[in-house]
C-alpha angles and dihedrals in degrees: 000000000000123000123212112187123176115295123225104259095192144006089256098035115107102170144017146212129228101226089164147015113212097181130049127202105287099031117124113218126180128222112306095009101152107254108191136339113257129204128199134166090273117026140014108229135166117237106229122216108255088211144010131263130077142310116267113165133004115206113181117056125230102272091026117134122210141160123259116283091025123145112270109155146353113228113195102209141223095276100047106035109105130181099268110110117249119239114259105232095227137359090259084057100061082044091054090050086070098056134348133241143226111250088245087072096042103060093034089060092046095048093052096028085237112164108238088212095073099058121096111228114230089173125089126319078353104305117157112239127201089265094065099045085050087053091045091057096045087054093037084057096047085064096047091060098107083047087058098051093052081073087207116169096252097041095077087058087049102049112086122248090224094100091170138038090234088059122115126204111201115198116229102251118216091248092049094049085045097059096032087061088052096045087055088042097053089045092043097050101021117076092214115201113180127201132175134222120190115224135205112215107156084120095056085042096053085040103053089041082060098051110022092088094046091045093042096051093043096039095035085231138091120259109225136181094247092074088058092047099049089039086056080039099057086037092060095042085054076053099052112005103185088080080063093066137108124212113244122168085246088059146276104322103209104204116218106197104060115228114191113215114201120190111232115191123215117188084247105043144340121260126191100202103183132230113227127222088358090172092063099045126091124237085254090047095047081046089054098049099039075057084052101045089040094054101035081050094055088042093055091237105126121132128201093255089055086051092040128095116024123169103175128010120218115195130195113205095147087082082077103060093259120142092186149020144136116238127217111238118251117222133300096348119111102221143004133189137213124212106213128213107285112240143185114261134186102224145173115266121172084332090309121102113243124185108235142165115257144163152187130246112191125193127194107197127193107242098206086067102021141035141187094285114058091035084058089060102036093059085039090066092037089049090048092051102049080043089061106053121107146089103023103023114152113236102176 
């Protein structure tokens, strides 16, 4: 009997979630067969089966969190598996054998102890969808009404939550939970302070309209604004790099390389693929590799080491339309900045009123590592060098 326990995804993971199971009791599965999807802080990955023969047992259950090297399934291999048939471990089991099921149902049918056997599939070939199970359980409560008005202790836990057929109950996936527990953490353990700098940016406007075709047809990719803010960014932490720095209980560790975190949205999650070595790369080079991460994002294809590693995270909310916010801080990092939507602004020029581009950058610092001042001065060297750019930038 082989065991297979949760592998080490990574040199700083130290637990994984089963987002999937790709395998049920019963199944054979060959060397190297993917077993289950696994989710951690910093990367999705499938477990592949270390020999071949057929699934026994499965210990940890989809949505289930354990540490690595922890106990996830028993494989009987080739040389001991017989003909006798193996024991289901519970009647759903011998169900899910027959057809297997999305993790939505999964997890609807576990939350409210509903048998699986008993709903009728509209998907398919027959399958049952999220919205059957959904049905099943409205008409499932209609009948536990009298149970409801017993107002027993235990009928509260029993009643579902769904209160209307328009409802929608939307699983917690693995990546979400993930991100959910470090967003409490940052704002637990961070003192974030926030502060704001206007930019004017109409040069580097006029400049990009007259270059993004060119560069497009010639790069095969398009030429944004993001690639001109993180390259003034990574200038002006050259400039103060405290600002650079992560709390830790030895002391303020200053890094020294500058690796520059984005945050990249799916419909689904946010990812915050890095770049790597941001201060020695030219506007074209940070442009080609914010193409690559964002690609390799949509596709699913990011590795750790893509995720590993961030300094200093650059977020650009602005290509949402947004003209303020105030980012959580993303640890241990000691500050992160979001590049608002550029907009068109009436403004104050030598006493006359020009229309010009500008646009927000907004920090949130942790105060335990930073304070006003630096960040200040920090922004006001960001801000000088976006302001600057124009007629005669180098982009390569």
């Amino acid at each position: 009997m082989e065991k297979i326990v949760m592998p080490q995804l990574g040199e700083s993971v130290t637990e994984g979630t089963i987002s999937k199971w790709l395998v049920r009791v019963g199944d054979q599965v060959s060397r190297y067969d993917p077993l289950c999807e696994v989710s951690t802080d910093k990367v999705n990955a499938e477990v592949p089966s270390t020999v071949a023969g057929r699934i026994s047992k499965i210990v940890v259950a989809e949505g289930e969190t354990v540490a690595v090297g922890t106990l996830i399934c028993y494989i009987e291999t080739v040389r001991e598996t017989t003909d006798q048939p193996i024991a289901p471990q519970s009647p759903q089991e011998t169900q899910e054998t027959k057809q297997r099921y999305s993790p939505a149902v999964l997890r609807i049918a576990q939350d409210h102890q509903i048998d699986l056997s008993k709903v009728t599939g509209t998907g398919a070939g027959g399958r049952i969808t999220r919205k059957d199970v959904l049905a099943y359980l409205e008409g499932s409560s209609e009948t536990n009404a009298s149970v409801e008005d017993q107002d027993s202790p235990t009928s509260q836990e029993q009643v579902p939550t769904i209160s209307s057929i328009k409802d929608q109950v939307i699983p917690i996936s693995p990546v979400r939970k993930t991100i959910a527990e470090r967003m409490v953490q940052s704002k637990q353990e961070a003192p974030h302070a926030w502060m704001v700098m206007e930019a004017d940016v109409t040069n580097l406007v006029a400049f990009r309209e007259r270059k993004k075709i060119e560069f497009k047809q010639r790069e095969g990719f398009s030429l944004t604004y993001l690639p001109f803010f993180i390259k003034a960014i990574v200038e002006a932490l050259k400039e103060y790099p405290m600002i650079n720095s992560e709390w830790t209980e030895q002391g303020i560790v200053m890094k020294k390389e500058v690796h520059i975190s984005i945050a990249v949205a799916r419909e689904d999650a946010l990812f915050v693929p890095v770049i790597r070595d941001a201060d020695q790369k030219s506007i074209y080079g940070i442009a080609r590799e914010i193409d690559q991460l964002v690609r390799k994002t949509r596709e699913g294809k990011l590795t750790v080491a893509d995720l590993s590693g961030g300094t200093f995270t650059v977020n650009n909310t602005g290509a949402f339309g947004s003209v303020l916010s105030a980012p959580i801080l993303n640890p241990p990092q000691a500050a992160i900045l979001s590049v608002e939507k550029i907009i068109k602004k009436p403004v104050v020029i030598d006493n006359m009123i020009a229309i010009r581009d500008q646009v927000n950058l907004c920090l949130s610092l942790d105060h335990r590592v930073l304070d006003g001042l630096i960040c200040g001065r920090f922004l006001q060297s960001v801000k000088r060098r976006i302001e600057s750019y124009g007629e005669g930038t180098e982009i390569f």
